[in-house]
N, C-alpha and C positions, 0 to 999 in steps of 0.2 A: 833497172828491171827489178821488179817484185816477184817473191818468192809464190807460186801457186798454193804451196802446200804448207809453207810456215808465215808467209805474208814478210819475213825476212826485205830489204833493201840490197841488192848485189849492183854489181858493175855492170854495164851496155854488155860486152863481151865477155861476159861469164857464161859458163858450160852448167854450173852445178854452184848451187847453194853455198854460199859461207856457213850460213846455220846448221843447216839439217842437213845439206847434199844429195836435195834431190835436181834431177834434173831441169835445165832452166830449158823454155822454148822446143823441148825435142829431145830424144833420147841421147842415152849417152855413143849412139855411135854417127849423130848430127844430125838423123834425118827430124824433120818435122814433126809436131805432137799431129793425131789424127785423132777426132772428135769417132767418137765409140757410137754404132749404130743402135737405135734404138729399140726397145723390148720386141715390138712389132716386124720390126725390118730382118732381128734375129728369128722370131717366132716362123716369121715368112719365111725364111731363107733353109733352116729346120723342115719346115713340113716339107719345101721343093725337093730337097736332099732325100724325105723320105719315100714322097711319092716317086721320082724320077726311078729310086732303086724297087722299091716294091711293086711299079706297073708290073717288068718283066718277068717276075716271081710269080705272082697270080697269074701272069696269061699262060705259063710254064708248067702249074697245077690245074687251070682251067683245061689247057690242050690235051694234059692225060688223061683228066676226067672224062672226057670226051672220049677217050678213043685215041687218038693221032699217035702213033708209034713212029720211030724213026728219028731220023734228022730234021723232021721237021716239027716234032716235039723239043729237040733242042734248040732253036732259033731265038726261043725269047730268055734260054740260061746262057745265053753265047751274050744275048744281049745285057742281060746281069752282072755278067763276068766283065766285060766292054766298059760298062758305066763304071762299072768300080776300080775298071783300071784309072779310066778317064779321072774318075776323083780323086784318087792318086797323086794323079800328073799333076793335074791343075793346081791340090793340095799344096805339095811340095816345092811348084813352080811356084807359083802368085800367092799363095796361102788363101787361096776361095776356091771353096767347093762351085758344084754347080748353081743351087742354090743363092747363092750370095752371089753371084757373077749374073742371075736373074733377079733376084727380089731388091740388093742393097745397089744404090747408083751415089754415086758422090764423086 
């Protein structure tokens, strides 16, 4: 197996570089390398993240503008609050926002 990152010669069953010591095949806690999404697939996945959280915000400043007093001026900050917990969760669980769980597929 050759080295990615020094082009080095290593062993079938090496973890990590003789040369340099970067990892061979996968991290060093064994999972697989994962090919990095592209400018686009990022760009995509960015704007979904930003629109999903900013619908609710505008329709929240639209509905006062308007007039709508109440709890039903609060609906789309309930909903704000919702999504960003949701990003959170998902964050910390899978590491993908919502965005990337829509735009990047692999």
């Amino acid at each position: 197996m050759f080295c990615s990152n020094c082009g080095a010669a290593n062993g079938d069953d090496a973890t990590f570089c003789a040369s340099c010591g970067a990892a061979l095949g996968g991290d060093a806690s064994g999972h697989a390398a994962h090919e990095l999404a592209g400018r686009w697939s990022r760009l995509g996945a960015k704007t979904i993240d930003y629109l999903v959280l900013l619908v609710p915000f505008v329709a929240f400043f639209v509905l006062l503008a308007a007039g709508v007093e109440g709890l039903a001026a609060l609906v789309p900050l309930a909903g704000f609050v919702a999504i960003g917990v949701l990003q959170v969760v998902w964050l910390t669980k899978d590491g993908q926002t919502i965005g990337k769980r829509l735009s990047i597929r692999g």
